[in-house]
C-alpha positions in Angstrom: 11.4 -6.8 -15.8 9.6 -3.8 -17.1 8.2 -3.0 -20.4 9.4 -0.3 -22.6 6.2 1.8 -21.9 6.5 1.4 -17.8 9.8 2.7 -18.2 9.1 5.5 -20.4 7.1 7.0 -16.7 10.5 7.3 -15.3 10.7 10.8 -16.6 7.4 11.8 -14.8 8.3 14.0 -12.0 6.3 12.2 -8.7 7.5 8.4 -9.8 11.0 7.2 -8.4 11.9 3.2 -10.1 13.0 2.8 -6.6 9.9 3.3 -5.2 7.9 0.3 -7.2 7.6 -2.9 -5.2 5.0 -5.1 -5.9 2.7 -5.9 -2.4 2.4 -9.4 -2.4 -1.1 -11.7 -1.8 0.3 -12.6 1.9 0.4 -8.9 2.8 -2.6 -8.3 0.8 -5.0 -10.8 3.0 -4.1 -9.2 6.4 -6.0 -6.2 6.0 -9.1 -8.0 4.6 -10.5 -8.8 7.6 -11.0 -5.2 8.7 -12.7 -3.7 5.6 -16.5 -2.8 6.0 -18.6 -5.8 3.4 -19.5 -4.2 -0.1 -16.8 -1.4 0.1 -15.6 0.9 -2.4 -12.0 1.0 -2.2 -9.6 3.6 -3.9 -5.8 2.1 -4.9 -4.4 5.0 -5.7 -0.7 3.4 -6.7 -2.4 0.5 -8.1 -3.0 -0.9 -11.7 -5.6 -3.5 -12.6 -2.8 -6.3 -12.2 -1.8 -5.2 -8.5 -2.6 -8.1 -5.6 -4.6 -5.3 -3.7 -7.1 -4.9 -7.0 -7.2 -8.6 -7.3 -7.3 -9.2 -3.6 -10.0 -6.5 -2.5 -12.6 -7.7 -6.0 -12.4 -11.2 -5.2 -13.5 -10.4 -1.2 -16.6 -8.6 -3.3 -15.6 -5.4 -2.9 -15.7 -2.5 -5.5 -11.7 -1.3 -6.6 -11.3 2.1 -8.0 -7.2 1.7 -8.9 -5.1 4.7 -10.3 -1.3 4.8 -10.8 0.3 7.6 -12.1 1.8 4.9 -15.4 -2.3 5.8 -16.9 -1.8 9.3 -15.5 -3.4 9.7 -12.5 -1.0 11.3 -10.0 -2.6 10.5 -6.3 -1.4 14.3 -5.7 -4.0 15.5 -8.3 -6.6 12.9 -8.7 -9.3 12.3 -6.3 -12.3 9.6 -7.1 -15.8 11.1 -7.2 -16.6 8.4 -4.6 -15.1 6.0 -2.9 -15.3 4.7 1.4 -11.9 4.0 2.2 -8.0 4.3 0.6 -5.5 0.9 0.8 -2.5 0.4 -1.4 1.7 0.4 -0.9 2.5 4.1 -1.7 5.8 5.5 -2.8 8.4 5.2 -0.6 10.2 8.1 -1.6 6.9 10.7 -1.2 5.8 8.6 1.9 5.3 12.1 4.0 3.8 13.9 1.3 1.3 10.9 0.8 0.5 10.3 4.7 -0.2 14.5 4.8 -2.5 14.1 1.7 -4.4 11.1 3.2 -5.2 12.8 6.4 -6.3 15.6 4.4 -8.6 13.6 2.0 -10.1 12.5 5.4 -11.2 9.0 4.4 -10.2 5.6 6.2 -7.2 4.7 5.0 -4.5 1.7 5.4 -0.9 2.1 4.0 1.4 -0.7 3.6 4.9 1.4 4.9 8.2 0.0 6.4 7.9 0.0 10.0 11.3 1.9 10.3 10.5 5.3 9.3 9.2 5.3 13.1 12.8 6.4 13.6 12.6 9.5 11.6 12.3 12.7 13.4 9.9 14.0 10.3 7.6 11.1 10.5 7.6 11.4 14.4 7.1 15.4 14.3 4.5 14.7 11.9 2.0 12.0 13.5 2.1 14.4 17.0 -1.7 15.6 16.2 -2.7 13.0 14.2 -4.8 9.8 14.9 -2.7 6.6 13.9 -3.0 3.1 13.5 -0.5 0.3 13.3 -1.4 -3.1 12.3 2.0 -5.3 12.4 3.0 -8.3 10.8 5.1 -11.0 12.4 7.5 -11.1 9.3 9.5 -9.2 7.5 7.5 -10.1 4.1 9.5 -10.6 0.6 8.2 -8.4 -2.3 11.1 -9.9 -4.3 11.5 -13.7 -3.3 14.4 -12.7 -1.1 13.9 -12.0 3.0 13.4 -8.8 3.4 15.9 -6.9 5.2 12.7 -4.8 7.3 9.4 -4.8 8.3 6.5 -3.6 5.9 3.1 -3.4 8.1 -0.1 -0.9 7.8 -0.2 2.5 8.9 -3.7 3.6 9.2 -6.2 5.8 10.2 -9.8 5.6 10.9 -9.6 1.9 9.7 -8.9 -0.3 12.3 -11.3 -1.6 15.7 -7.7 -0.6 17.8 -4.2 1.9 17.5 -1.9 -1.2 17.7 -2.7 -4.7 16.5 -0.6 -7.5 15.3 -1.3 -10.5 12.9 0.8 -14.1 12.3 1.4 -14.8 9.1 2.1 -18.2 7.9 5.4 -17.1 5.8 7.4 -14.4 4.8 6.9 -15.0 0.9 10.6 -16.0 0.3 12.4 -19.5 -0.9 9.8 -22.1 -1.6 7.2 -20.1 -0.4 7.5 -16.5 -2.5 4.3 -16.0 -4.8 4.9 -13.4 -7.3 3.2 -10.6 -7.8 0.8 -10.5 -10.9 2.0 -6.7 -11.9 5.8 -8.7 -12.7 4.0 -9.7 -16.0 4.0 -6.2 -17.2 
């Protein structure tokens, strides 16, 4: 449930409610593996509760997070320094975010629903661009419920090959779902 003050953002212009899904620790520790030691990592849709912040400090790395709820819109704030980009970005601004990460030109990984492959936009719009996938082997519950698709990493500059898969142990639903420590807001 959200507090009174998260709600309050729902008038700001880039945030959609739809679009806030909590990534959860499972989807979290995939990408781990692949991230240079003693990084500085920007979360740009991130607070200091989000499994990514947690995640990413307790592998020792440095977390710059930023959500737009303590008024730093990813469209107009950019860290002074930073090596690479991870988080779960809107849904509903996904193309606007993938065009503003290949711009920012930093190694990035995006946790994105494997679907949007199908739309013409997103095809047209990775034609000249370098991209990595790194895929899952389950359809991973943000909410405790099976997940109706895939959500893997799209990424650029980030991984050792274009297309690599991973096994995860469980999908976070039923006895296994572990939820997310932003809930608690």
């Amino acid at each position: 449930m959200k507090s009174k003050e998260m709600s309050n953002w729902l008038n700001k212009k880039s945030f959609n409610e739809k679009d806030e899904y909590y990534t959860p620790t499972i989807l979290v520790n995939v990408i781990l593996e692949f991230i240079k030691p003693n990084s500085i990592i920007w979360c740009p849709f991130d607070t200091i509760d989000s499994e990514f912040v947690i995640q990413l400090k307790n592998d020792g790395h440095t977390v710059i997070h930023s959500h737009i709820w303590e008024g730093k819109d990813f469209f107009e704030y950019e860290p002074d320094n930073y090596d690479c980009i991870i988080s779960n970005p809107p849904f509903s601004t996904k193309l606007k975010v993938l065009d503003r990460l290949y711009k920012l030109d930093k190694p990035f990984a995006m946790v994105l629903g494997l679907p949007i492959l199908n739309y013409q936009e997103i095809g047209n719009f990775f034609l000249d661009k370098d991209l990595q996938l790194l895929i899952v082997d389950k359809k991973v519950s943000f909410d405790g419920n099976t997940s109706s698709f895939n959500n893997s990493y799209f990424c650029s500059k980030f991984l050792p090959k274009d297309l690599m898969f991973r096994h995860l142990e469980h999908n976070n639903s039923g006895k296994n779902y572990t939820k997310s420590n932003m809930y608690k807001l």
